[in-house]
C-alpha positions as CSV (number, residue, x, y, z in Angstrom):
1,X,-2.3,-43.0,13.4
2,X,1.4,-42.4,14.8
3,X,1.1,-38.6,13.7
4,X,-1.5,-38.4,16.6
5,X,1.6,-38.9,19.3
6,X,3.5,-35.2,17.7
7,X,-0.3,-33.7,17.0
8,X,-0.9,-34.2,21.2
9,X,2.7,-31.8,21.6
10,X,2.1,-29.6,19.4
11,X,-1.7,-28.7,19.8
12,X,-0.7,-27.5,23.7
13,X,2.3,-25.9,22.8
14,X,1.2,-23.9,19.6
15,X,-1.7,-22.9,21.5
16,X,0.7,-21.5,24.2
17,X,3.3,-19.8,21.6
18,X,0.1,-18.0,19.9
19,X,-1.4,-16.7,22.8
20,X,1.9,-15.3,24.0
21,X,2.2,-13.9,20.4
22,X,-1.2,-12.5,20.4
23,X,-2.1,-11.4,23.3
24,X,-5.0,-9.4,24.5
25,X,-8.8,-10.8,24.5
26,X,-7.4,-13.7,22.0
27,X,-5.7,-15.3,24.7
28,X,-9.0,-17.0,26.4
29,X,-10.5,-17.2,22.9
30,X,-7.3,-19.6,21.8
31,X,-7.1,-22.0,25.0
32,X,-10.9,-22.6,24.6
33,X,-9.9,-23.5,20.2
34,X,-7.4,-25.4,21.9
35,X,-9.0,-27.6,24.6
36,X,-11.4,-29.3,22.9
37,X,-8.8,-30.4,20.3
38,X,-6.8,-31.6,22.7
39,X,-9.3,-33.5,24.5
40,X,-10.5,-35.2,20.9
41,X,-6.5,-36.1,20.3
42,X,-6.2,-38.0,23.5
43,X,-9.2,-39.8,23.2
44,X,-8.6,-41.2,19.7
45,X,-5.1,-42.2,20.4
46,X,-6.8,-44.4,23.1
47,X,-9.3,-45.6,21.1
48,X,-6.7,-46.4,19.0
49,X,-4.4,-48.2,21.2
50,X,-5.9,-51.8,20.9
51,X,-6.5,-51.8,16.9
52,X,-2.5,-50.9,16.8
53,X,-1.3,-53.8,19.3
54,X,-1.3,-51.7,22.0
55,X,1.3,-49.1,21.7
56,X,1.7,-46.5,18.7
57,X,5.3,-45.2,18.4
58,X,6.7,-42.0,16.5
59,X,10.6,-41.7,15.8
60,X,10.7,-38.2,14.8
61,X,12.6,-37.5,11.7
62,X,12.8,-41.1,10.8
63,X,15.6,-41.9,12.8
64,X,15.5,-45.0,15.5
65,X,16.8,-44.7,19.1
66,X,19.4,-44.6,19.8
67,X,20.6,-42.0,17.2
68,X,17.2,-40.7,17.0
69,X,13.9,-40.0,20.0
70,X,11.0,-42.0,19.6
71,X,7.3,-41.0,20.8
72,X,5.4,-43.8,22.3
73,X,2.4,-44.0,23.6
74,X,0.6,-47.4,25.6
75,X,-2.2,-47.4,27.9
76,X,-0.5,-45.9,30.8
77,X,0.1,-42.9,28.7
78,X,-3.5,-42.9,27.1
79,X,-4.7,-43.2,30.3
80,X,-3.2,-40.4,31.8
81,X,-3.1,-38.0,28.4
82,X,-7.1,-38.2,28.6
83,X,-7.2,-37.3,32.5
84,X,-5.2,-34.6,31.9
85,X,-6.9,-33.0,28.2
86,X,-10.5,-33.4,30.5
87,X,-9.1,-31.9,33.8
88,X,-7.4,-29.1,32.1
89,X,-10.8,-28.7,30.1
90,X,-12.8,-28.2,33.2
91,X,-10.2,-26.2,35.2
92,X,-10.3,-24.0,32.0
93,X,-13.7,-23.6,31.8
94,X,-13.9,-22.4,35.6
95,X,-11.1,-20.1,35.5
96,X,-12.8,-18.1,32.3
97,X,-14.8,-16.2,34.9
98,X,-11.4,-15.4,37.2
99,X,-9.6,-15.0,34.5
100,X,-11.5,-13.3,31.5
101,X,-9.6,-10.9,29.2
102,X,-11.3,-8.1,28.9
103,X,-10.2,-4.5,26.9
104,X,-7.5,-4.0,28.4
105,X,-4.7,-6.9,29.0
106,X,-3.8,-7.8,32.4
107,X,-0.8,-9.2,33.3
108,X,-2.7,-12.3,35.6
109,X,-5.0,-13.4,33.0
110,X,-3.0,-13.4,30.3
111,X,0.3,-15.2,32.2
112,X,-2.5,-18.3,33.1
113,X,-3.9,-18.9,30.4
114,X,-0.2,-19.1,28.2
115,X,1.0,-21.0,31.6
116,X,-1.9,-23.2,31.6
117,X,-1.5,-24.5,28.0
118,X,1.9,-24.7,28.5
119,X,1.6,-27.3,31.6
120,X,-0.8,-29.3,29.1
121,X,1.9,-29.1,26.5
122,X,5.2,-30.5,29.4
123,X,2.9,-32.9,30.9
124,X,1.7,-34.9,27.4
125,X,5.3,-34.9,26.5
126,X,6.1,-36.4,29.9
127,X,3.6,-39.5,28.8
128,X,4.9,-39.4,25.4
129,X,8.9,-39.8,26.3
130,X,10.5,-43.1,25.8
131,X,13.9,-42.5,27.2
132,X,15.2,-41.2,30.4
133,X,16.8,-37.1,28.9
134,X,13.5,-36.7,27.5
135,X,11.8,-37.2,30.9
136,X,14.2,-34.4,32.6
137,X,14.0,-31.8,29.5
138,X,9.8,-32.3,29.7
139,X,10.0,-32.6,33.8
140,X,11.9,-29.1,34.0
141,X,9.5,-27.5,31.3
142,X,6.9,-28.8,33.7
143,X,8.5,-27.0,36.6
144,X,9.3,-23.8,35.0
145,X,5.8,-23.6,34.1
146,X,4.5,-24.5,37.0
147,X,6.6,-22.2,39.3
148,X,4.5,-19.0,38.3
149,X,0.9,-20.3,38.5
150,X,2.0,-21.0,42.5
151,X,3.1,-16.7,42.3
152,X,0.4,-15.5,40.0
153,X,-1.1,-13.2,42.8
154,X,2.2,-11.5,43.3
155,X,2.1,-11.6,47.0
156,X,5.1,-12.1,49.3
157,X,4.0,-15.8,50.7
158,X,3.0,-16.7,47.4
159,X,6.6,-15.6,45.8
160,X,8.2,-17.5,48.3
161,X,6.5,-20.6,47.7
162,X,7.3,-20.7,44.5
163,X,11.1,-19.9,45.4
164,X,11.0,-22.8,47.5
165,X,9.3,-25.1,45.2
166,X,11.7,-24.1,42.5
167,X,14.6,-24.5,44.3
168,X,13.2,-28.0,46.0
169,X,12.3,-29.2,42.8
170,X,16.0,-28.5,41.0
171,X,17.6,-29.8,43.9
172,X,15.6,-33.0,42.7
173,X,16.0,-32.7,39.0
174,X,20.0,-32.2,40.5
175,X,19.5,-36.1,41.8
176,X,17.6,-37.5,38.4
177,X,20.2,-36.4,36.6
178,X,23.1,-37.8,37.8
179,X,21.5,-41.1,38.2
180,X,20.5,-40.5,33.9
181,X,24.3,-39.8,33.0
182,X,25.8,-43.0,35.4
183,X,23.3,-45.4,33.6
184,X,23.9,-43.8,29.8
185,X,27.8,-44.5,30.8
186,X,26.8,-47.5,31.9
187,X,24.8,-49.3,28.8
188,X,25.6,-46.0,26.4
189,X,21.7,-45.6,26.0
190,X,19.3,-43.8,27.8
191,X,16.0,-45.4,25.1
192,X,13.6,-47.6,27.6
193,X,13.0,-50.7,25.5
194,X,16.9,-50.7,24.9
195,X,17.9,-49.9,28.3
196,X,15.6,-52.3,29.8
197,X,17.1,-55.0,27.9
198,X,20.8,-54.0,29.1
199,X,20.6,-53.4,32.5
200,X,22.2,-55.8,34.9
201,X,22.1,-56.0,38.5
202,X,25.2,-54.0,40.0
203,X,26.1,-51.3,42.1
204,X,26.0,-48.5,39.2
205,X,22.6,-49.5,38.3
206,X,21.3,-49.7,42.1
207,X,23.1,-46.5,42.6
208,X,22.0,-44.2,39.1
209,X,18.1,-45.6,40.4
210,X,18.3,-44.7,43.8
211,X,19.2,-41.4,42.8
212,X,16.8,-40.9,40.1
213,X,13.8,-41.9,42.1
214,X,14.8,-39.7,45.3
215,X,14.6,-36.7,43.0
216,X,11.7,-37.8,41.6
217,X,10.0,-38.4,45.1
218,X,11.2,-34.6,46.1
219,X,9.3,-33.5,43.0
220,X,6.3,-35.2,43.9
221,X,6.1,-33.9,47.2
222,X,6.1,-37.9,48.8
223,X,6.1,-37.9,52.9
224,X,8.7,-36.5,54.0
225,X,9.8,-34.4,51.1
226,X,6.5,-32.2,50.9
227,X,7.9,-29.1,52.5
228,X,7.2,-26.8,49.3
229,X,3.6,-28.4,48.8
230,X,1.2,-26.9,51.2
231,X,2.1,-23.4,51.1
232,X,2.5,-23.6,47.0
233,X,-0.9,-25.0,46.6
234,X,-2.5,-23.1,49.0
235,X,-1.6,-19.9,48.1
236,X,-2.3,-20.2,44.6
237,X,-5.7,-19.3,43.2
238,X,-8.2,-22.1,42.8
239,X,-7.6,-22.9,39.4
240,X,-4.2,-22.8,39.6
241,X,-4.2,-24.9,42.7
242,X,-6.5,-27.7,40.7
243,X,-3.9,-27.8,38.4
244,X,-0.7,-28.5,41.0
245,X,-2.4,-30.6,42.9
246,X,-4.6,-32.7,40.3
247,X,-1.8,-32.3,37.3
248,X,1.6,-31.7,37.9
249,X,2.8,-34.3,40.5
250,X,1.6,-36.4,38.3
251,X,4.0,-36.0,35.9
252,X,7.5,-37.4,38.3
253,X,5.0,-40.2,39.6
254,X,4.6,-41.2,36.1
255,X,8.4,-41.6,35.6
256,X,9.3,-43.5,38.4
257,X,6.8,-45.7,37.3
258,X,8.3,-46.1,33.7
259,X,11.5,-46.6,35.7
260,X,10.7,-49.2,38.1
261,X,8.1,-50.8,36.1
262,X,9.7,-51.0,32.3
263,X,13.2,-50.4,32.9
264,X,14.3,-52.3,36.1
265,X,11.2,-54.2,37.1
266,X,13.5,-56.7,38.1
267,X,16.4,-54.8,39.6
268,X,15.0,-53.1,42.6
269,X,14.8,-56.5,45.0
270,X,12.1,-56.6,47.7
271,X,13.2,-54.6,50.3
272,X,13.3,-51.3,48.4
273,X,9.2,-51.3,47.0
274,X,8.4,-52.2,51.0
275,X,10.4,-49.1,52.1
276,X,8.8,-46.9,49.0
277,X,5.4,-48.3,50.6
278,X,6.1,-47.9,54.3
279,X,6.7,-43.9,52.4
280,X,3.3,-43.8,50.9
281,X,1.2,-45.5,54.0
282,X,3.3,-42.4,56.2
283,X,2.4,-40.0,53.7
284,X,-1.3,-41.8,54.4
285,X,-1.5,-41.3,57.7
286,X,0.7,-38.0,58.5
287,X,-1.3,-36.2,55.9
288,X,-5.0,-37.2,56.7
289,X,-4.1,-36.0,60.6
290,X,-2.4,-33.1,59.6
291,X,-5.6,-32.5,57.4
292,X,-7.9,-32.7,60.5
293,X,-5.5,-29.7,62.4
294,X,-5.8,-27.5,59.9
295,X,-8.1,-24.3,60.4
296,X,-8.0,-22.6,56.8
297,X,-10.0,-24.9,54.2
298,X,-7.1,-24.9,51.0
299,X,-4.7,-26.2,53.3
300,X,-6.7,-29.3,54.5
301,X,-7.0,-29.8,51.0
302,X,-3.4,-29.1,50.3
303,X,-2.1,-31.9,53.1
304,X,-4.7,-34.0,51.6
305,X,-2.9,-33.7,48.7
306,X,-0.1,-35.0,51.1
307,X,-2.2,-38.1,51.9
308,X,-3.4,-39.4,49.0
309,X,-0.3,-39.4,47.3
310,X,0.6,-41.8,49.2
311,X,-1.4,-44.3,48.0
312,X,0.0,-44.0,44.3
313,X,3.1,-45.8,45.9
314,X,1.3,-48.6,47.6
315,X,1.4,-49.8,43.9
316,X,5.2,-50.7,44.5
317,X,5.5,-53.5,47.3
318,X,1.8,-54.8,45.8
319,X,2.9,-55.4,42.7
320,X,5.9,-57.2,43.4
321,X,5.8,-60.7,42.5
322,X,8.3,-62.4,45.2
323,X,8.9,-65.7,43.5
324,X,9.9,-63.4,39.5
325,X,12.0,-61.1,42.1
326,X,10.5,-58.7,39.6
327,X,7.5,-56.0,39.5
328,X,4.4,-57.0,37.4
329,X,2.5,-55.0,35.6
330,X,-0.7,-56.1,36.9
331,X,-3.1,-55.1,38.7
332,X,-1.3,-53.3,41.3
333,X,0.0,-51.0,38.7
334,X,-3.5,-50.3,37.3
335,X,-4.9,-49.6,40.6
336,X,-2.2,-47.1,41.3
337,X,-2.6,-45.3,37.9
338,X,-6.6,-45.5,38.7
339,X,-6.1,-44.0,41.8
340,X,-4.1,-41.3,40.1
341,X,-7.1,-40.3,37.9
342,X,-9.5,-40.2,40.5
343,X,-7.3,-38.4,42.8
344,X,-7.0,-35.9,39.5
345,X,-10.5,-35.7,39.1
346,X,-11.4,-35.2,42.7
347,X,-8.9,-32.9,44.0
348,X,-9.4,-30.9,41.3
349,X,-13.1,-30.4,42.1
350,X,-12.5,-29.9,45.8
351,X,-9.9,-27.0,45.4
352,X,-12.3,-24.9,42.6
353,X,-15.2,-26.0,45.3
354,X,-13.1,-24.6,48.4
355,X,-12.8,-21.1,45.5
356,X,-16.0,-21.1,45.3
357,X,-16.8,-21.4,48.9
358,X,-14.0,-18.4,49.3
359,X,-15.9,-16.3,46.8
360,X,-19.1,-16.6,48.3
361,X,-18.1,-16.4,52.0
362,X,-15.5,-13.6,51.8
363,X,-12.9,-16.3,53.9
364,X,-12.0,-20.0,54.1
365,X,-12.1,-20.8,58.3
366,X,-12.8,-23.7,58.8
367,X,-13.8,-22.7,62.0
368,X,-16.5,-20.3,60.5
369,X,-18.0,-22.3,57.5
370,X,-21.6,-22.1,58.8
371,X,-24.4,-21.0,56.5
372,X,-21.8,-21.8,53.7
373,X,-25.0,-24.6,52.8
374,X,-27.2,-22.2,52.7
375,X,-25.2,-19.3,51.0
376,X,-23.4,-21.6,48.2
377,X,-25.6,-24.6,47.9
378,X,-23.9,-26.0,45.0
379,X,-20.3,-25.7,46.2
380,X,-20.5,-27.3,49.4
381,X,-22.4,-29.9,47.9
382,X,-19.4,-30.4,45.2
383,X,-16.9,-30.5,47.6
384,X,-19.1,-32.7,50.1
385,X,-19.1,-35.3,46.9
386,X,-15.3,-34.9,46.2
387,X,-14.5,-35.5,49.4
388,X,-17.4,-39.1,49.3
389,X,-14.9,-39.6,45.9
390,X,-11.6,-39.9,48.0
391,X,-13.3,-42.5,50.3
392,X,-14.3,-44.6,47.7
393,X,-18.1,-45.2,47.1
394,X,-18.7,-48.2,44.8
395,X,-19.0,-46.4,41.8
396,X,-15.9,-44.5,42.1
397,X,-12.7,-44.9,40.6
398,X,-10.9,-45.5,44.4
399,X,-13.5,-48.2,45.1
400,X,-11.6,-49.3,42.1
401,X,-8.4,-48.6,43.0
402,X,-8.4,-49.6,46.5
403,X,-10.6,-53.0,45.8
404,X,-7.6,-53.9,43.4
405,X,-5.1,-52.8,45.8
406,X,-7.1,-54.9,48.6
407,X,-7.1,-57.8,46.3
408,X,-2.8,-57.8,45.7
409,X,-2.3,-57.3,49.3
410,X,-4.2,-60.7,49.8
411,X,-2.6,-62.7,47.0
412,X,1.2,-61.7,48.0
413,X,0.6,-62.6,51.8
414,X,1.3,-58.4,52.5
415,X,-1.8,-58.0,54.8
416,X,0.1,-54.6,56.6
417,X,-1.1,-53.0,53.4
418,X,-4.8,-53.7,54.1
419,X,-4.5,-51.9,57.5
420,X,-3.0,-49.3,55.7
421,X,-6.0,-48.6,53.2
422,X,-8.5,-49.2,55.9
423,X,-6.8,-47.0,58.0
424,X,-6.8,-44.0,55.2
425,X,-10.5,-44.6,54.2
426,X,-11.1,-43.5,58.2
427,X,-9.0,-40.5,58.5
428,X,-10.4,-39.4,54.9
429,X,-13.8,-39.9,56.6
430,X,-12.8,-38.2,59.7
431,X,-12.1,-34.7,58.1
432,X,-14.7,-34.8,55.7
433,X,-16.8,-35.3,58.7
434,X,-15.7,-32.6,61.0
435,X,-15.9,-30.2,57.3
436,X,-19.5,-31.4,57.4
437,X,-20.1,-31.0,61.3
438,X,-19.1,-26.9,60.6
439,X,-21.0,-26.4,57.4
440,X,-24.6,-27.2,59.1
441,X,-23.8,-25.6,62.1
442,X,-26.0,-22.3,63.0
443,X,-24.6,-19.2,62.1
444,X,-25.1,-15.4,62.3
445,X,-24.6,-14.5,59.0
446,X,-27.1,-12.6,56.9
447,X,-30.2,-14.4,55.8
448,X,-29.6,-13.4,52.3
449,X,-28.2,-16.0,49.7
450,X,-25.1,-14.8,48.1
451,X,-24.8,-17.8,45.3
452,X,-24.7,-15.6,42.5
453,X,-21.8,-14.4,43.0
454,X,-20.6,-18.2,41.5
455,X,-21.0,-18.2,38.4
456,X,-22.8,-21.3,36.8
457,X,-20.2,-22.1,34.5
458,X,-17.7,-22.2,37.5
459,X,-20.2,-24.4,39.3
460,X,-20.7,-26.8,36.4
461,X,-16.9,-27.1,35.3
462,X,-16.5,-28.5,39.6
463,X,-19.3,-30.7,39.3
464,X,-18.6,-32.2,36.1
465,X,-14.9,-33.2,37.4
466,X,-16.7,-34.7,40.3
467,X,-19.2,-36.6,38.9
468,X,-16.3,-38.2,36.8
469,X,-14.3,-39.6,39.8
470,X,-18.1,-41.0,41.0
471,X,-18.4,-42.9,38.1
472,X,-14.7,-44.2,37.3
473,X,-15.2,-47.6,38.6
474,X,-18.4,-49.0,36.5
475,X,-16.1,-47.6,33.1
476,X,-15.5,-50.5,30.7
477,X,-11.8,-50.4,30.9
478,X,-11.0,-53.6,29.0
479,X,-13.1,-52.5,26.0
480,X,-11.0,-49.0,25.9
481,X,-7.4,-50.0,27.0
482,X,-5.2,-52.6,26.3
483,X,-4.8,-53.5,29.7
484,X,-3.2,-56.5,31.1
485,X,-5.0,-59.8,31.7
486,X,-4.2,-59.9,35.2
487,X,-6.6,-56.5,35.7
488,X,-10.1,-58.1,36.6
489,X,-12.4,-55.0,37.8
490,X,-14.4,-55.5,40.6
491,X,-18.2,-55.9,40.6
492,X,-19.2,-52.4,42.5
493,X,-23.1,-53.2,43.1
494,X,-23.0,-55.4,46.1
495,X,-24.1,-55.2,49.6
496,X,-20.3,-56.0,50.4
497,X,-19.3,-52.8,48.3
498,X,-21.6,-50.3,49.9
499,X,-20.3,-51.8,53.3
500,X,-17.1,-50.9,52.7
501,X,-18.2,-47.3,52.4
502,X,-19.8,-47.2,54.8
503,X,-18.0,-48.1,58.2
504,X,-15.1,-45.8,57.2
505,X,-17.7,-43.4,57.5
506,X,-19.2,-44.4,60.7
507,X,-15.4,-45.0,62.2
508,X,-14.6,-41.9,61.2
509,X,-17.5,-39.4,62.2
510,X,-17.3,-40.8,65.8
511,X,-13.1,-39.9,65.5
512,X,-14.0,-36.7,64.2
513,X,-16.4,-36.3,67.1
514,X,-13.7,-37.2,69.9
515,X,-11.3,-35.0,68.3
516,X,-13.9,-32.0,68.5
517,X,-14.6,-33.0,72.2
518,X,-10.9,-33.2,72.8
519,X,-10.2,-29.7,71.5
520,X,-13.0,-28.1,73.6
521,X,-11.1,-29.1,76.5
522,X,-7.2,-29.0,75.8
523,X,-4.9,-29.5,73.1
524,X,-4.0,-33.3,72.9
525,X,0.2,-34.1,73.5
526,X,0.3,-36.2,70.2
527,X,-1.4,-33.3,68.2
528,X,0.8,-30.9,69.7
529,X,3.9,-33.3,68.4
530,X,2.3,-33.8,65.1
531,X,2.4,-30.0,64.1
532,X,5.6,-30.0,65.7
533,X,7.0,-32.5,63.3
534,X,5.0,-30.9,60.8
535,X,6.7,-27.5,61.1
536,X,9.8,-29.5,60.7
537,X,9.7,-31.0,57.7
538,X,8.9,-28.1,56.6
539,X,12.1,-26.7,56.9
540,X,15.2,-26.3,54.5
541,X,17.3,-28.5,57.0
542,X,15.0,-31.4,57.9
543,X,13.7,-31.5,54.5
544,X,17.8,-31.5,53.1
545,X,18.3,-34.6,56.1
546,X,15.5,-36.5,55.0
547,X,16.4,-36.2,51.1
548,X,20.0,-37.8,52.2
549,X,18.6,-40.0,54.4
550,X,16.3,-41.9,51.9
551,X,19.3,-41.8,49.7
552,X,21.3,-43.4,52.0
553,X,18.1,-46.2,53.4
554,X,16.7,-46.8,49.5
555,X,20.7,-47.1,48.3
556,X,21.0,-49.8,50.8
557,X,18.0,-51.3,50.1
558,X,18.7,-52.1,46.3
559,X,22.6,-52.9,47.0
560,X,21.9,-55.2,49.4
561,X,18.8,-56.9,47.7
562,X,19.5,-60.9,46.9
């Protein structure tokens, strides 16, 4: 079944070339051939996975690494191709009403749809790659592809957030690539199962790393490097924003975790996953309170974006096993790739919800979201469950995630990292409270329900992407995935499990309360600081100061690791 591996490239990618060829009405008719044989692709290769020992590998014309490239696939990769086949699925099926072809061509729809295949296309060859050039040739396709769905509107603020993310995101792949060329004249190979075997513990190494996974942060918008990420996702339209946000920093988190994890799990020391942690829990906690000051509803989504990135890197400093002095692919690393498919899933069906919601009030104020219960029903009630997803209800892939996570943090003696997740599950509470607070409240807009003018199908694609983060935790992942022994799941229906829900939401409705209190009166200092910073890091020259800067702190971190 190894021909499955180039099959999963070239569905995506011939689908993209055709509709660029064709053109017209064909284009929407072509991704919709295209999707579903996509998503039946990804899901036999991991079906496949345990029968075939756990990994299926492709050299493509016969020849081995390192003369030849090799496709290889593993549960990681399953994992993630199938997240991405069903989310670009549903995003697909909710942008056929935005985006519909009809006699005459327009530029929008048509660019999408070829752009939107063509992220599917970069993204499975991202999971596919099994050496280091063929991460940066898929990673830039990613970007280039990308870059347009953030401009698609063609307005001035949108053409100059995709300028910045473009010229952000090269400045990273500027970083990855130097570190690529000092380890391939290091060990003269740049193939992960030869390279992992060669690698030793010296400066060139600690150096070519430190630089690969700085670029690689900057393309994945981690605290501080986000400066491109709020205005790019929300400016773009809501399906285009599903895809940036649920999709494509996906792909660079993905690598670093193929670098750190298979290629120098035991290289990195112990001080550099605590300082990539301490990263992710500020990334945690800036985000969620930037989220709570925002007053348009895409961008408390988009620095919610911000925040729950951060948890993907809490995976790091858990899954360190201090005694080895080398990462473990445990647990910890399952949680964080868990928590990268619910995050998918969910964010996904909050940004087509907060389109919806847009749609059907005309506007996206936080400030003026009453009624939008009564006027779009269905669409606050998906984004009121996407939001319930990102806590972590029982059922839910981040009860999953975070329960595993909560578990490592216990075992390795690292109980900072508890405070951490505890902390996040209240500020995730606290806007989704204060989002819930303005929805119910009175209004003076007409009586007159506006909900048709959601389509069903748009509705449906949110609430199916929803409803799939809901249930992620009670999946039978052993049956499906190789995964490692170490990965025991959780039991999710317990008195203990719906308690855990449960005070983060009681925390963080009366925060949300004393915030709205404090706002009635007068602006609080540390908020006033907080958007300060915020406005900051958001431009060229902190963001340029913080990329040397974690250079400099993650350089010394590995150099000077025992």
């Amino acid at each position: 079944m190894n021909f499955l591996l180039v099959l999963s490239l070239v569905i995506p990618i011939a689908g993209a070339l055709l509709a660029f060829v064709v053109g017209g009405r064909w284009v929407v008719r072509i991704a919709f051939a295209t999707m579903p044989l996509g998503l039946a692709t990804a899901v036999v290769i991991a079906t496949e996975l345990p029968s075939a020992g756990g990994s299926l590998v492709y050299r493509l014309g016969g020849w081995s690494p390192p003369l030849g490239v090799a496709l290889r696939a593993d549960w990681l990769s399953a994992l993630m191709m199938v997240t991405t086949a069903l989310v670009i699925s549903a995003i697909g099926l909710f942008a056929r009403a935005d985006f519909q072809a009809g006699a005459t061509e327009t530029r929008r729809s048509f660019a999408f749809w070829v752009l939107l295949l063509a992220v599917w296309g970069a993204l499975n060859t991202v999971f596919l790659s099994n050496d280091l050039f063929t991460f940066y040739v898929s990673l830039e396709l990613l970007v280039f592809v990308a870059v347009p769905l953030v401009a698609l509107d063609g307005r001035a603020e949108t053409l100059q957030a995709a300028l910045r993310y473009l010229l952000f995101a090269l400045l990273g792949s500027v970083l990855y690539l130097a570190g690529t060329g000092l380890l391939y004249g290091a060990y003269g190979t740049l193939d992960i199962g030869m390279l992992s075997g060669r690698v030793r513990a010296e400066p060139v190494t600690a150096v070519a790393v430190t630089l690969m996974t700085v670029g690689l942060m900057a393309k994945t918008a981690l605290f501080p490097l986000y400066l491109w990420l709020p205005a790019a996702h929300a400016g773009a339209p809501a399906a285009a924003s599903a895809v940036l946000s649920a999709l494509v920093v996906k792909g660079s988190f993905f690598i670093v975790v193929r670098l750190w994890f298979f290629v120098t799990p035991g290289l990195v020391g112990a001080a550099a996953p605590q300082l990539v942690g301490a990263l992710g829990a500020g990334a945690i906690v800036f985000g969620s309170l930037l989220a709570l000051r925002q007053q348009r509803l895409k961008l408390l989504v988009a620095y919610s974006t911000v925040a729950q990135l951060g948890y993907l890197f809490l995976a790091f400093p858990l899954a360190l096993d201090v005694e080895a002095g080398r990462l473990i692919d445990g647990s910890a690393l399952f949680a964080g790739l868990i928590q990268a498919v619910s995050h998918a899933t969910a964010k996904a069906a909050m940004f087509l919800a907060a389109g919806m919601i847009y749609v059907a009030l005309g506007h996206d104020r936080i400030a003026a979201l009453g009624g939008v219960v009564r006027i779009a029903p269905l669409a606050a009630l998906v984004f009121l469950l996407a939001g319930v997803a990102l806590i972590g209800p029982p059922t839910s892939g981040v009860y999953l995630a975070k329960t595993l996570f909560l578990r490592a943090a216990d075992n390795s003696h690292q109980w900072w990292w508890s405070i951490v997740l505890d902390l996040g599950g209240v500020l995730t509470s606290a806007y989704l409270v204060m989002l819930v607070m303005r929805a119910v409240a009175p209004t003076d807009a007409a009586s007159a329900s506006k909900s048709d003018i959601v389509s069903r199908q748009q509705q449906a694609a949110a609430l199916v992407l929803v409803v799939c983060s809901l249930l992620l935790g009670l999946l039978p992942w052993h049956a499906w995935l190789p995964l490692p022994a170490a990965v025991v799941a959780p039991g999710p229906l317990s008195l203990g499990a719906l308690w855990s829900v449960v005070w983060p939401l009681l925390i963080g409705a009366a925060f949300a309360a004393l915030l709205g209190r404090r706002e009635k009166s007068r602006s609080p200092r540390v908020a006033l600081y907080l958007e300060r910073g915020d406005n900051a890091l958001r431009q060229w020259p902190a963001a340029g100061f913080s990329l040397v800067s974690l250079t400099i702190m993650l350089g010394a971190a590995m150099l000077l690791s025992p």
